[in-house]
Structures are given as structure tokens and as C-alpha cells.
N, C-alpha and C positions, 0 to 999 in steps of 0.2 A: 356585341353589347348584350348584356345578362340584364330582365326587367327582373325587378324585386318588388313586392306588392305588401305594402306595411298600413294596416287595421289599425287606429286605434278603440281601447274599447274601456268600459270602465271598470268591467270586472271579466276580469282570463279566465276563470272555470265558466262561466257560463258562456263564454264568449267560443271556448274549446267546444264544449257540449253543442253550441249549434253549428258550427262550422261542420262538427264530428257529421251531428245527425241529420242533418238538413242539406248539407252538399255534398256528402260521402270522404271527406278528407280525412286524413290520416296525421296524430303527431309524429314527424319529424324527429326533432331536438328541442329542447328547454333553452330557454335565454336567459339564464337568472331567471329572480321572481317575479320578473314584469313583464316576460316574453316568449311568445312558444313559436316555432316554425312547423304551420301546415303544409304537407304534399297531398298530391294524388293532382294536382291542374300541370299546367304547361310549363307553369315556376310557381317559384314554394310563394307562399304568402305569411307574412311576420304578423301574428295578432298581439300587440305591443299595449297593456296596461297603462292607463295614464288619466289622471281624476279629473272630474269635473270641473271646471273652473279653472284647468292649471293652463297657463300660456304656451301655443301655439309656437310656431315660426313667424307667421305675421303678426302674434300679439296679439291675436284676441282669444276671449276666454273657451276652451275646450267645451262644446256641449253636445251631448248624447239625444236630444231631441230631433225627431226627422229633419235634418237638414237636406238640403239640394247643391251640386257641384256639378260643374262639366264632367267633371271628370268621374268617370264609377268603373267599376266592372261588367261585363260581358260574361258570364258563364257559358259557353257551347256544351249541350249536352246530348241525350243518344233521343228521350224524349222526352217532353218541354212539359206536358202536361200531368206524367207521374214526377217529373223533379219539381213542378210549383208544388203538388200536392206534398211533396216531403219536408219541402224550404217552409212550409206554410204550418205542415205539423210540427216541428221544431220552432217555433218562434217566428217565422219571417211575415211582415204584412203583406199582400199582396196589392199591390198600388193599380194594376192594368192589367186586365187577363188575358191571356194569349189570345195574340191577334196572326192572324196565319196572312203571311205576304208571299207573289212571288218567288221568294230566297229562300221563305222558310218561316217558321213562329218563335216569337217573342211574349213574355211576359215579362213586366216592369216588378218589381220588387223591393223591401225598405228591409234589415237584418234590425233586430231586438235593438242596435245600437243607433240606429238614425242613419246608418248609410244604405244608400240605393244602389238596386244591382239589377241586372235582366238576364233572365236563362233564353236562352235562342237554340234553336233546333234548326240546321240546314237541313232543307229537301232540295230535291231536284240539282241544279249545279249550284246551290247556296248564293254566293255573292255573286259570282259569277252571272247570275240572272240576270243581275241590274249594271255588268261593268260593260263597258265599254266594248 
């Protein structure tokens, strides 16, 4: 099984510009003019154009204001405190500042688009700490 990781956003050049600057990714390929595939993570991730107000999968209307989901991103990076500082100079709001736990540090994070993300840094044996 291949993950695929699909961003909506409501505007791609700005949407490419932080991704660029802010998490070190790289363009890929173009999708047409509503979509671009970023590399440089574990799988590419699709930053896909799509306006405000336009319908959803579930039917409700598209909004770009800090929303909340189970579901977000995890970024592992090499160090958590130079990557908030760059995600932050790029656009990113910073929601919780690295908090250093047995496994490793985390910051919580929101991108210019409303969606939340956390960069995490393993130390020591990372997850491992806290598994079984």
C-alpha cells in the first residue's frame, strides 16, 4: 500500500511557496492548473487548489480558517526547534511549542491554510521509549 497525502489549499503559488520554504520540499510535477506534487518526505504530498466555499466529499462548504481534524500530519525532522523557526518564518502559526517528552520533542503547528501539523524530533530510541 502507497499513502498519498492531498492539501487542499486556496491558492497553489502560495500554498507551493510555503511548503517550498517552510519544510524544505521540493516541486515534483504539475497537475494541471490546480495541482502540484511536493517530494523530499516519505511520499509526495498533492497541494490540490480548490475555492472557498466549493463542496467537500461530505458536503459541507470548503473553509480555509484554522480548522481541527483527527487526522493531520506528523513531520519527523533532524531538529524540531530550527524546523519550527523556519515553518514559522514562512507563514506557519505556531499553536504549542516544543514540548520535549521521553521519545523525543514536538511542536503543534496550523499552515497559512487552516490545517495543523507537528514537527517531532526523535531522541533517544524515539517511540520505542514509550512501546511495549
Amino acid at each position: 500500500m502507497q499513502f498519498l497525502v492531498n492539501i487542499d489549499v486556496d491558492d497553489l503559488e502560495r500554498a507551493i511557496a510555503f511548503y517550498r520554504e517552510g519544510l524544505g520540499l521540493t516541486v515534483g510535477r504539475r497537475l494541471g492548473d490546480d495541482g502540484v506534487e511536493m517530494l523530499g518526505g516519505s511520499s509526495p504530498l498533492y497541494l490540490l487548489e480548490k475555492s472557498p466555499g466549493s463542496r467537500t466529499a461530505g458536503d459541507q462548504a470548503r473553509s480555509y480558517e484554522r480548522h481541527w481534524t483527527p487526522v493531520h500530519l506528523d513531520m519527523v525532522v533532524d531538529d524540531v526547534e530550527a524546523a519550527v523557526e523556519r515553518a514559522v518564518a514562512a507563514g506557519a502559526k505556531l499553536e504549542s511549542p516544543v514540548r520535549v517528552n521521553n521519545w523525543g520533542a514536538i511542536a503543534g503547528l496550523a499552515d497559512p491554510f487552516g490545517h495543523g501539523f507537528c514537527l517531532l524530533e526523535f531522541r533517544g530510541r524515539g517511540y520505542d521509549e514509550i512501546g511495549a
